[in-house]
C-alpha positions as CSV (number, residue, x, y, z in Angstrom):
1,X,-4.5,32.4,-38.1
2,X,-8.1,32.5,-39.2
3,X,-10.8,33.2,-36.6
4,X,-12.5,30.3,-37.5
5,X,-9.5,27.9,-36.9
6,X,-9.3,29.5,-33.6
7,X,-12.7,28.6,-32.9
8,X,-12.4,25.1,-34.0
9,X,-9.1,24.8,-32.1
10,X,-11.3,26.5,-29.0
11,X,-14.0,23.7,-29.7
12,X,-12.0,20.2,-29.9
13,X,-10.1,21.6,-26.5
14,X,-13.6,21.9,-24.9
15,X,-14.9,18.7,-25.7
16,X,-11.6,17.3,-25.0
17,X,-12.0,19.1,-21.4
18,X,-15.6,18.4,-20.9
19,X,-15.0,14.5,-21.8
20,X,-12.0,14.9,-19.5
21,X,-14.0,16.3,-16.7
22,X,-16.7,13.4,-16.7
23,X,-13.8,11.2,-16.2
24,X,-12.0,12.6,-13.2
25,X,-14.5,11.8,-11.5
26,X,-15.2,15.5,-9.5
27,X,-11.5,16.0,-9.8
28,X,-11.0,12.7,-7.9
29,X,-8.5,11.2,-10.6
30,X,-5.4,13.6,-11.3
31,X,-4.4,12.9,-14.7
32,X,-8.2,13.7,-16.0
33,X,-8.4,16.8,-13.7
34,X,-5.0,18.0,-15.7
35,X,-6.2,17.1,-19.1
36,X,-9.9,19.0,-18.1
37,X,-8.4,21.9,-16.8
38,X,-5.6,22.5,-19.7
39,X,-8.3,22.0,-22.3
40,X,-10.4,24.2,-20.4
41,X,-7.3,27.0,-20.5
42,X,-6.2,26.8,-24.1
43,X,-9.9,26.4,-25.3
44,X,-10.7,29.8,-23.7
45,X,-7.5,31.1,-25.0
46,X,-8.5,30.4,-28.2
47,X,-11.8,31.4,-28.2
48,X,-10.3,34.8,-27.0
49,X,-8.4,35.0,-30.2
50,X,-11.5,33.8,-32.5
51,X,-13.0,36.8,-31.0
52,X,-11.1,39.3,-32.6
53,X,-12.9,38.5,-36.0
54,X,-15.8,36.3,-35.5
55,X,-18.9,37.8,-34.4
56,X,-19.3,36.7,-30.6
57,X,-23.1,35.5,-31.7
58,X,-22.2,33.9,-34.1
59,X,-19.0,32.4,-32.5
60,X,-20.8,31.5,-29.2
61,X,-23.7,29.8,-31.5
62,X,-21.4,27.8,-33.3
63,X,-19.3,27.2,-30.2
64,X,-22.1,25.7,-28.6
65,X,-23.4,24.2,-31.1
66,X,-21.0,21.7,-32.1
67,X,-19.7,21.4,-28.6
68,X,-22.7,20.3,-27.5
69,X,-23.3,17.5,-30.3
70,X,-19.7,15.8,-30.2
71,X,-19.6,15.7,-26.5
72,X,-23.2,14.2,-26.4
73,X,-21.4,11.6,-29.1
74,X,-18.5,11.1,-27.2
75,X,-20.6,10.5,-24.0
76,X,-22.3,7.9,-25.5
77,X,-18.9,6.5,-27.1
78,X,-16.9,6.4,-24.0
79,X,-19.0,6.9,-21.0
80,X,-22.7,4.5,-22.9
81,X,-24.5,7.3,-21.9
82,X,-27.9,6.6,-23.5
83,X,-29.7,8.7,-26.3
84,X,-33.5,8.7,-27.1
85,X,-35.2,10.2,-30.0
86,X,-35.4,13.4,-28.8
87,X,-32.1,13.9,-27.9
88,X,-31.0,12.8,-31.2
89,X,-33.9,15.2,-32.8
90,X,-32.8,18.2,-30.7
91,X,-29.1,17.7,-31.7
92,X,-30.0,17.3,-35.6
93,X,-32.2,21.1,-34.8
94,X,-28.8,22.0,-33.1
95,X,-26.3,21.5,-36.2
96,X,-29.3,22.2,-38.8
97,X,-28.8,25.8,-36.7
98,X,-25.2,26.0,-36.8
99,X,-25.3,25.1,-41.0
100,X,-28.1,28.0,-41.3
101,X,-25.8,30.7,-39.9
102,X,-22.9,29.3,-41.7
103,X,-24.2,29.6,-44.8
104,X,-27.0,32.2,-44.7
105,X,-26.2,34.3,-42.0
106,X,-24.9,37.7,-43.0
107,X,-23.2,38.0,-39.7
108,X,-20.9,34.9,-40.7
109,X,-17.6,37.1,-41.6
């Protein structure tokens, strides 16, 4: 499988996780603390195999990236978590970032 599907398998497990985390409420509630700490497992274990073609810059950038944006969505989805302008200004910076290296970035294999 491509590197790149790795990564975006490694990505929706992590916000999957992440989302799942906020909702066990610090591993009070069982079926959230499963679903966190499987995601958390297979989205490393992907990431792993991303790694073996995908620079780990470039990888971790994008990782990051659009981690950070769809759980900030999802938060304020699920959980009404409140955004102001400069949260929603930071995360456009944020995926304007990941879209340069994508499509300029020399490192992008």
């Amino acid at each position: 499988m491509n590197g790149y599907a790795w990564l975006g398998i490694a990505i929706v497990c992590e916000v999957v996780a992440t989302t799942a985390l906020k909702a066990s409420d610090g591993f009070s509630k069982t079926l959230p603390s499963i679903i966190s700490a499987a995601g958390y497992g297979v989205a490393f274990y992907a990431l792993s195999h991303s790694m073996k073609t995908v620079p780990v810059g470039v990888g971790y950038a994008i990782w990051s990236g659009i981690g950070i944006v769809l759980i900030t969505l999802l938060a304020w989805l699920i959980f009404k978590q409140k955004l102001d302008l400069p949260a929603v200004l930071g995360m456009g910076m944020i995926l304007a970032g990941v879209l340069v290296i994508n499509l300029y970035s020399k490192a992008v294999v």
